[in-house]
KOLFIVEX-126423 format. One record per atom (N, C-alpha, C): residue number from 0; atom name; y, z, x. Coordinates in nm, 4 decimals. Each point is the difference from the previous one (the first is absolute). Layout:
residues N
  num  atomo         v         w         u
  NUM     CA         Y         Z         X
...
***
This chain:
residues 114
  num  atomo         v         w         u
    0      N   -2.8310   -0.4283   -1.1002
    0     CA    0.0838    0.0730   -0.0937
    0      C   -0.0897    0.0645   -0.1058
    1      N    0.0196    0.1483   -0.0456
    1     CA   -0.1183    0.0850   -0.0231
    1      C    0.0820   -0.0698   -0.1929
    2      N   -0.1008    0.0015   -0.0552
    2     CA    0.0218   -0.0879   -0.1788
    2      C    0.0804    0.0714   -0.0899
    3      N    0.0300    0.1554    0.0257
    3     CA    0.0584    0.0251   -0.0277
    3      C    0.1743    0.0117    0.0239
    4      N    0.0052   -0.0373    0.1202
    4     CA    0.1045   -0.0212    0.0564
    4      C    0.0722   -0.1274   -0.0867
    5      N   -0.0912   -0.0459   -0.0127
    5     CA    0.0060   -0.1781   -0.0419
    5      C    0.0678    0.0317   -0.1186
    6      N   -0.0856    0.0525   -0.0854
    6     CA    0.0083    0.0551   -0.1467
    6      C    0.1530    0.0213   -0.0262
    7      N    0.0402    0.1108    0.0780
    7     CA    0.1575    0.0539    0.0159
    7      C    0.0755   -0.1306   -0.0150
    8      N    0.0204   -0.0751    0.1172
    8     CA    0.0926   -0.0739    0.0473
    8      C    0.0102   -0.1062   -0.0952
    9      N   -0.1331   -0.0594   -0.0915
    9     CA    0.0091   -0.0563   -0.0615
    9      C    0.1098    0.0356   -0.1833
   10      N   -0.0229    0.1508    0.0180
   10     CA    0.0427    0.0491   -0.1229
   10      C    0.1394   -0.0258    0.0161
   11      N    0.0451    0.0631    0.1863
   11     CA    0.1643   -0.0049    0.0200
   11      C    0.0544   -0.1324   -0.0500
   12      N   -0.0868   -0.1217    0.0044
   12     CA    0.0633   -0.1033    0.0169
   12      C   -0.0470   -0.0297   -0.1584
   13      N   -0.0375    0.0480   -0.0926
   13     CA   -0.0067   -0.0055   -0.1184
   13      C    0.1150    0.0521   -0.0881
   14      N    0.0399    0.1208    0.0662
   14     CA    0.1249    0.0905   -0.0423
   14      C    0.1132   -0.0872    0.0644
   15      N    0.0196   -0.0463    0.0519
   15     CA    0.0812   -0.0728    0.0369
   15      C    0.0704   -0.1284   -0.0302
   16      N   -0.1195   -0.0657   -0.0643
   16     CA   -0.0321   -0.1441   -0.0968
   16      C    0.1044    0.0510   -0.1436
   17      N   -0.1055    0.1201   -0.0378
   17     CA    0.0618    0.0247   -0.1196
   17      C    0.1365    0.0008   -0.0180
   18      N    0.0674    0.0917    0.1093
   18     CA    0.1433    0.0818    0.0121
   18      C    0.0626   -0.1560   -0.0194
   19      N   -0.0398   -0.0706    0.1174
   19     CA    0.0491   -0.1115   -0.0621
   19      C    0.0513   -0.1436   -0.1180
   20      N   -0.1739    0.0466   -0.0408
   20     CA    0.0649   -0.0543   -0.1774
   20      C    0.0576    0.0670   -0.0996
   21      N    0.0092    0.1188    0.0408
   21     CA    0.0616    0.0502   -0.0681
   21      C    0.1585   -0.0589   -0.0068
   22      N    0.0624    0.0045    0.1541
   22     CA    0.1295   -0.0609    0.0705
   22      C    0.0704   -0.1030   -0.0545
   23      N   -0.1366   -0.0934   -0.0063
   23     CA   -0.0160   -0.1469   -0.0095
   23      C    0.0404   -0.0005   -0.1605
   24      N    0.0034    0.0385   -0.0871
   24     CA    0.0599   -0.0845   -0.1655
   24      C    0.1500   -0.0632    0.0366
   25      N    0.0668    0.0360    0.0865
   25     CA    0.1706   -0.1162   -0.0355
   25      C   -0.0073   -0.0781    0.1358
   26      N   -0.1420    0.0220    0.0937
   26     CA    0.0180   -0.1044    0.1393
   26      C   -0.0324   -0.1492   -0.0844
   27      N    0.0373   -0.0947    0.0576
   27     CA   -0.0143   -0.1506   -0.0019
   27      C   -0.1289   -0.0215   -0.0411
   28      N   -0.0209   -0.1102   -0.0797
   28     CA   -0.1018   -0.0172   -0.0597
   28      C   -0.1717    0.0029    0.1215
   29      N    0.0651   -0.0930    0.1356
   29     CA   -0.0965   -0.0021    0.1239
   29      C   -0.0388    0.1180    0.0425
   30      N    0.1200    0.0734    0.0088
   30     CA   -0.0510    0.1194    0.0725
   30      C   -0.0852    0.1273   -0.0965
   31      N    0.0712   -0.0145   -0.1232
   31     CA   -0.1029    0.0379   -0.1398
   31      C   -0.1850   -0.0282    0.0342
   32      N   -0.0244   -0.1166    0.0297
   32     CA   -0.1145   -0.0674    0.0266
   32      C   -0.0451    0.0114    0.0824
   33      N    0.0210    0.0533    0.1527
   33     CA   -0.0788    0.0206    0.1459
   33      C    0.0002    0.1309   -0.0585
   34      N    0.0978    0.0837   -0.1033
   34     CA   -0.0444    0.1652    0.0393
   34      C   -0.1307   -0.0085   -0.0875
   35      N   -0.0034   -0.0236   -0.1266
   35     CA   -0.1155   -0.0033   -0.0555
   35      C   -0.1410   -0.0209    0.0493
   36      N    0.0574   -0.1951    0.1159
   36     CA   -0.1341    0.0072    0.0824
   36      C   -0.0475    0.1314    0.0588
   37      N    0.0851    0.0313    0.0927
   37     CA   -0.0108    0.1157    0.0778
   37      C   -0.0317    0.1148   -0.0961
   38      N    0.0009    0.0513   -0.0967
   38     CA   -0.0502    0.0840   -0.0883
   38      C   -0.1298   -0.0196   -0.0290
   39      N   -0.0355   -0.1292   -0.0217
   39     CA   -0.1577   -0.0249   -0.0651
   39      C   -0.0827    0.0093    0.1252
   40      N    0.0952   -0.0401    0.0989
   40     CA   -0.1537   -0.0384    0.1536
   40      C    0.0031    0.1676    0.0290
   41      N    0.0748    0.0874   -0.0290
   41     CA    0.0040    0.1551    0.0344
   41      C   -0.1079    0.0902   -0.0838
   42      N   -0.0183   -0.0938   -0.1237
   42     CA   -0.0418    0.0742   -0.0890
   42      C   -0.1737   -0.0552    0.0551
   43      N   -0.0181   -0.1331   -0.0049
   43     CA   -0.1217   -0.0432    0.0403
   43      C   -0.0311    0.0549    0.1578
   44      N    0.0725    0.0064    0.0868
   44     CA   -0.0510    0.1036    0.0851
   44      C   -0.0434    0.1511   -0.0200
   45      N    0.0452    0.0624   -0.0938
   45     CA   -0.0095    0.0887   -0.0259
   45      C   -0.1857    0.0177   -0.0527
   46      N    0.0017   -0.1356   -0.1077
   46     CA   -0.0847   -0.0050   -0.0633
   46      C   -0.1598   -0.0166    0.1011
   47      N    0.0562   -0.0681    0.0699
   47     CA   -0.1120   -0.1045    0.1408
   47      C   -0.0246    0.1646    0.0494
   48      N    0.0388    0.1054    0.0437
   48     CA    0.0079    0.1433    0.0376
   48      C   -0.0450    0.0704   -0.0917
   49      N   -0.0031   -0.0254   -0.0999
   49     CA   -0.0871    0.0500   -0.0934
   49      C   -0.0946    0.0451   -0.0029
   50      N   -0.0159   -0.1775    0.0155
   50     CA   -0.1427   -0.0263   -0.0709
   50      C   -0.0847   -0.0194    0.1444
   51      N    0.0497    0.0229    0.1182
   51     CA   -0.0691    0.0481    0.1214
   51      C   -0.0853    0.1074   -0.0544
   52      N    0.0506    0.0899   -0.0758
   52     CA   -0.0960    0.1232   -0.0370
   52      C    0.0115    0.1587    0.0860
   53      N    0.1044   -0.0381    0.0986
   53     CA    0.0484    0.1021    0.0710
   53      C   -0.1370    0.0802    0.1309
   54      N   -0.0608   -0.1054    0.0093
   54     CA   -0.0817   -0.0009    0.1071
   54      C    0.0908   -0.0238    0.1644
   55      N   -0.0676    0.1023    0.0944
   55     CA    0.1433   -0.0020    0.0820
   55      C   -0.0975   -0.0741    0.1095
   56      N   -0.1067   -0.0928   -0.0120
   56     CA   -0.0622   -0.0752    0.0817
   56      C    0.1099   -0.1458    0.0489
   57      N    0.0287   -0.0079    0.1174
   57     CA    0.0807   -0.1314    0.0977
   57      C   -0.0178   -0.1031   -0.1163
   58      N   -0.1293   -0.0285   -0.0066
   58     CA   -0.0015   -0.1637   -0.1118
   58      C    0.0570   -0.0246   -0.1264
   59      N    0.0267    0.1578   -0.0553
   59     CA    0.0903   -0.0101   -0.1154
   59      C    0.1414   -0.0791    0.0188
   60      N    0.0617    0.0813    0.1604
   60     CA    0.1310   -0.0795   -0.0279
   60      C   -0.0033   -0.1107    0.0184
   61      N   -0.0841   -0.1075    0.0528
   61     CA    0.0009   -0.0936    0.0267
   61      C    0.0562   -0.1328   -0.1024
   62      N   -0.0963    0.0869   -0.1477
   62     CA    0.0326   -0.0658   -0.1097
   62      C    0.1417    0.0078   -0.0553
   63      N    0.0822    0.1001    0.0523
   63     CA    0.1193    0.0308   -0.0072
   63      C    0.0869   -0.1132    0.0821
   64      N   -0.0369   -0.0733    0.0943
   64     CA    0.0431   -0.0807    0.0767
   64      C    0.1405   -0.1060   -0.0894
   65      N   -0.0945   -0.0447   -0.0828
   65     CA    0.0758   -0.1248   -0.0479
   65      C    0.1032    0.0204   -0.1265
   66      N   -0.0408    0.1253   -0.0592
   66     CA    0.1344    0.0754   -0.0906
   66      C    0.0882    0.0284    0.0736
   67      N   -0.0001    0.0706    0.0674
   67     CA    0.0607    0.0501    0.1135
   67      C    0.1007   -0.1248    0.0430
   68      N   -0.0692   -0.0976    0.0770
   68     CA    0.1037   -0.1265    0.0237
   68      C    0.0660   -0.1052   -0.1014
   69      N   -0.0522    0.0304   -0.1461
   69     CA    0.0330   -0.0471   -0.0805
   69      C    0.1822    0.0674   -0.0759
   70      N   -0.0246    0.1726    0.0575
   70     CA    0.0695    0.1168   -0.0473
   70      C    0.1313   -0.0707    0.1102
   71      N   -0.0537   -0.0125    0.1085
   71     CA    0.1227   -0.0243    0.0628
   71      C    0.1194   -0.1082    0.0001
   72      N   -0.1230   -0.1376   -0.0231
   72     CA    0.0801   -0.0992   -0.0566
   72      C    0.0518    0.0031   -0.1218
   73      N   -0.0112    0.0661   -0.0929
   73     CA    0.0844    0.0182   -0.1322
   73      C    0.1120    0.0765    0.0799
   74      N   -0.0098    0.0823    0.0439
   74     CA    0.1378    0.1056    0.0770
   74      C    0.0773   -0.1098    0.1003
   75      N   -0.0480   -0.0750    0.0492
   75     CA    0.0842   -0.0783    0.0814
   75      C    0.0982   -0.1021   -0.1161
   76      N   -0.0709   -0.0688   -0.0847
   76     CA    0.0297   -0.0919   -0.0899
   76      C    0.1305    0.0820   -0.0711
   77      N   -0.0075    0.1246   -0.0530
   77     CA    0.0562    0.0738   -0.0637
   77      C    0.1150    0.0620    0.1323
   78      N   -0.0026    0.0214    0.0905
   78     CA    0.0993   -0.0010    0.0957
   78      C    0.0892   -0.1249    0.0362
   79      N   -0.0509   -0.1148   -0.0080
   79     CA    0.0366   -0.1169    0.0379
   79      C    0.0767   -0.0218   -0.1791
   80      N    0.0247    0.0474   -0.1095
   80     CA    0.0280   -0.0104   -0.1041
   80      C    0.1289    0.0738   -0.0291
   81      N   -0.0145    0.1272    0.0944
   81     CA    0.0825    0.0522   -0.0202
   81      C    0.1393   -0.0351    0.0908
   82      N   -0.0502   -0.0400    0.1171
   82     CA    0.0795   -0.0462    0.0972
   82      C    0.1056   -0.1082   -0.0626
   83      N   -0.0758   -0.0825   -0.0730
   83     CA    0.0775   -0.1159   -0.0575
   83      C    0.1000    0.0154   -0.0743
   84      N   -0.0667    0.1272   -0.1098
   84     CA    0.1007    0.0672   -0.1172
   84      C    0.1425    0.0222    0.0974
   85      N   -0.0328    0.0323    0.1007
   85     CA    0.1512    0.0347    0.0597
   85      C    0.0583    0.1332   -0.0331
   86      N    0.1256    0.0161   -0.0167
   86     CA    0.0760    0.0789   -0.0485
   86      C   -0.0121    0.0847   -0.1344
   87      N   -0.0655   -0.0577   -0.0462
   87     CA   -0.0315    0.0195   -0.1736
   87      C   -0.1431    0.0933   -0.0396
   88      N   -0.0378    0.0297    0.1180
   88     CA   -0.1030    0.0916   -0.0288
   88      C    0.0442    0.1612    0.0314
   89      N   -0.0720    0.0529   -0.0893
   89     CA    0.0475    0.1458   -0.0581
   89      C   -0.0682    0.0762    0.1343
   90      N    0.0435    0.1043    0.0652
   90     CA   -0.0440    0.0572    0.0967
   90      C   -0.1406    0.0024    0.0279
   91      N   -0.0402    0.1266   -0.1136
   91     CA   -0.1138    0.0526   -0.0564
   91      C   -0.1380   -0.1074    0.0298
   92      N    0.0317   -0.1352   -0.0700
   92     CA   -0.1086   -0.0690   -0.0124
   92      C   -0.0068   -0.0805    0.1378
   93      N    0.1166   -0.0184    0.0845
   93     CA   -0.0160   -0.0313    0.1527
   93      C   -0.0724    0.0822    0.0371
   94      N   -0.0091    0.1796    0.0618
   94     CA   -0.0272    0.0586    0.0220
   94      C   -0.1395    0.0289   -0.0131
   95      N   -0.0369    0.0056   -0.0899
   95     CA   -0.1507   -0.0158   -0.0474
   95      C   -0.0655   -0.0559    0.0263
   96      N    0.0328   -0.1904    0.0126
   96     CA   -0.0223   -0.1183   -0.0070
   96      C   -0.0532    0.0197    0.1759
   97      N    0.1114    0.0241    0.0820
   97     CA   -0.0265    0.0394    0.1723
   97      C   -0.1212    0.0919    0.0098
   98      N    0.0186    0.1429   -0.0954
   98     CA   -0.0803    0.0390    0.0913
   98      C   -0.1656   -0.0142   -0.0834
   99      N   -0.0215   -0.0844   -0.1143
   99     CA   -0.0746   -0.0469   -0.0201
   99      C   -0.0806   -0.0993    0.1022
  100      N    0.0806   -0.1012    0.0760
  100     CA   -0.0289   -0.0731    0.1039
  100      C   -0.0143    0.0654    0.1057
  101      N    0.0738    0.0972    0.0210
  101     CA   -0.0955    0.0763    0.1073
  101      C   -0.0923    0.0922    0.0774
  102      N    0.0265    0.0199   -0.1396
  102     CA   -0.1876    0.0635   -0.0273
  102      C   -0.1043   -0.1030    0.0008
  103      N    0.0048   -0.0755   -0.0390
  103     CA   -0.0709   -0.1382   -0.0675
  103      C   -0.0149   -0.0223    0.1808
  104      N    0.1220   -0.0836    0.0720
  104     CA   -0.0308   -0.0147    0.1054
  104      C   -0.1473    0.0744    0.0735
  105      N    0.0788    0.0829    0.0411
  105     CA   -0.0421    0.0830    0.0959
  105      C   -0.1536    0.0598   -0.0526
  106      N    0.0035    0.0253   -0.1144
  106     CA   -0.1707    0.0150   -0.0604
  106      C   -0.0708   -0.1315    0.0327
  107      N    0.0132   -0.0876   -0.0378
  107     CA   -0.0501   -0.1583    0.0783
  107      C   -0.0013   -0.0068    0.1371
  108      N    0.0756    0.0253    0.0658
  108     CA   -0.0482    0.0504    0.1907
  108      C   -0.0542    0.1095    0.0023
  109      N   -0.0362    0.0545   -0.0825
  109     CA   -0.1122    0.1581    0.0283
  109      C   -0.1128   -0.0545   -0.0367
  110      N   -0.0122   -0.0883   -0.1409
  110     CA   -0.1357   -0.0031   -0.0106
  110      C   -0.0663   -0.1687    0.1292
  111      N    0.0538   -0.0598   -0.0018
  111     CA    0.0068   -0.1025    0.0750
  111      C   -0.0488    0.1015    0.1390
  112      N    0.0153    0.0413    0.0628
  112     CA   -0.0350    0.0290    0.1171
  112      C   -0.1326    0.1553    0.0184
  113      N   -0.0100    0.0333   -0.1678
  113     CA   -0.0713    0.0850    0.0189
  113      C   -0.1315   -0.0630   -0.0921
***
Protein backbone atom coordinates (compact mmCIF):
# COMPACT_ATOMS: atom_id res chain seq x y z
CA UNK A 1 0.00 0.00 0.00
CA UNK A 2 1.74 3.14 -1.60
CA UNK A 3 1.99 5.76 2.10
CA UNK A 4 0.17 7.94 0.69
CA UNK A 5 -2.71 6.01 0.17
CA UNK A 6 -2.28 5.17 3.84
CA UNK A 7 -2.14 8.85 4.68
CA UNK A 8 -5.79 9.33 3.05
CA UNK A 9 -7.54 6.50 4.64
CA UNK A 10 -6.15 7.29 7.78
CA UNK A 11 -7.49 10.99 7.58
CA UNK A 12 -11.08 9.32 6.33
CA UNK A 13 -11.13 7.52 9.45
CA UNK A 14 -10.08 10.64 11.37
CA UNK A 15 -13.02 12.65 9.79
CA UNK A 16 -15.08 10.20 10.78
CA UNK A 17 -13.96 9.86 14.58
CA UNK A 18 -14.58 13.44 14.73
CA UNK A 19 -18.20 13.56 12.99
CA UNK A 20 -18.70 11.34 15.61
CA UNK A 21 -17.89 13.25 18.71
CA UNK A 22 -19.28 15.63 17.60
CA UNK A 23 -22.78 13.16 17.59
CA UNK A 24 -21.70 11.79 20.74
CA UNK A 25 -22.53 14.92 23.54
CA UNK A 26 -26.33 13.36 24.53
CA UNK A 27 -25.06 9.42 23.65
CA UNK A 28 -24.68 7.41 27.04
CA UNK A 29 -22.00 8.07 29.08
CA UNK A 30 -20.07 4.42 27.52
CA UNK A 31 -20.63 5.17 24.29
CA UNK A 32 -19.42 8.99 25.00
CA UNK A 33 -16.09 7.06 25.97
CA UNK A 34 -15.27 4.42 23.03
CA UNK A 35 -16.02 7.58 20.65
CA UNK A 36 -13.40 9.61 22.28
CA UNK A 37 -11.18 6.40 22.41
CA UNK A 38 -11.73 6.10 18.85
CA UNK A 39 -10.98 9.84 18.33
CA UNK A 40 -7.60 9.82 20.15
CA UNK A 41 -6.30 6.33 18.47
CA UNK A 42 -7.41 8.37 14.97
CA UNK A 43 -5.66 11.22 15.95
CA UNK A 44 -2.41 9.18 17.08
CA UNK A 45 -2.56 7.41 13.85
CA UNK A 46 -2.64 10.27 12.16
CA UNK A 47 0.22 11.43 14.22
CA UNK A 48 2.37 7.80 13.84
CA UNK A 49 1.81 9.08 9.72
CA UNK A 50 3.21 11.97 10.46
CA UNK A 51 5.87 11.56 11.89
CA UNK A 52 6.72 8.70 9.20
CA UNK A 53 7.86 11.91 7.42
CA UNK A 54 5.97 11.06 4.27
CA UNK A 55 8.68 8.90 2.86
CA UNK A 56 6.83 6.52 0.44
CA UNK A 57 9.58 3.69 1.19
CA UNK A 58 7.48 -0.12 2.21
CA UNK A 59 9.26 0.14 5.84
CA UNK A 60 7.56 3.27 6.65
CA UNK A 61 4.22 1.57 6.69
CA UNK A 62 5.26 -1.00 8.63
CA UNK A 63 5.55 1.32 11.58
CA UNK A 64 2.04 2.17 10.77
CA UNK A 65 1.20 -1.43 11.60
CA UNK A 66 0.26 -1.20 15.20
CA UNK A 67 -1.74 2.32 15.11
CA UNK A 68 -3.43 1.06 12.56
CA UNK A 69 -4.60 -2.11 14.72
CA UNK A 70 -4.85 -0.11 17.61
CA UNK A 71 -7.33 2.45 15.24
CA UNK A 72 -9.37 -0.49 14.68
CA UNK A 73 -9.86 -1.80 18.02
CA UNK A 74 -11.03 1.54 19.37
CA UNK A 75 -13.68 1.38 16.26
CA UNK A 76 -14.73 -2.02 17.19
CA UNK A 77 -15.00 -1.13 21.04
CA UNK A 78 -16.90 2.00 19.95
CA UNK A 79 -19.20 -0.17 17.64
CA UNK A 80 -19.72 -2.74 20.24
CA UNK A 81 -20.87 0.57 22.45
CA UNK A 82 -23.02 1.62 20.27
CA UNK A 83 -24.74 -1.59 19.67
CA UNK A 84 -25.52 -1.75 23.36
CA UNK A 85 -26.88 1.92 23.46
CA UNK A 86 -29.65 0.29 21.47
CA UNK A 87 -32.36 2.38 20.37
CA UNK A 88 -31.16 5.56 21.91
CA UNK A 89 -28.49 6.39 19.64
CA UNK A 90 -28.89 9.39 17.37
CA UNK A 91 -28.49 8.31 13.68
CA UNK A 92 -25.62 10.53 12.77
CA UNK A 93 -23.24 9.20 15.45
CA UNK A 94 -24.24 5.37 14.46
CA UNK A 95 -23.42 6.21 11.07
CA UNK A 96 -20.11 7.57 11.51
CA UNK A 97 -19.33 5.24 14.27
CA UNK A 98 -19.87 2.17 11.17
CA UNK A 99 -18.24 3.69 8.75
CA UNK A 100 -15.45 4.67 10.97
CA UNK A 101 -15.08 0.80 11.59
CA UNK A 102 -14.98 0.23 8.28
CA UNK A 103 -12.54 1.98 7.15
CA UNK A 104 -10.58 1.06 10.21
CA UNK A 105 -11.40 -2.58 9.22
CA UNK A 106 -10.55 -2.93 5.97
CA UNK A 107 -7.33 -0.47 6.19
CA UNK A 108 -6.03 -3.22 8.78
CA UNK A 109 -6.49 -6.06 6.00
CA UNK A 110 -4.67 -3.79 3.50
CA UNK A 111 -1.90 -3.06 5.55
CA UNK A 112 -1.70 -6.61 7.12
CA UNK A 113 -1.26 -8.25 3.84
CA UNK A 114 0.74 -5.61 2.17
Amino acid sequence: MQFNDLKQRIDGIEESADEAKRAAKSAPGQLQQSVEALHQQARQAQQACSSSGGSQQQGDTSKLREPVLQLEQAADRALQACKQAGGSVDPQLQQAIQRAHQEASQLKKQIQMG
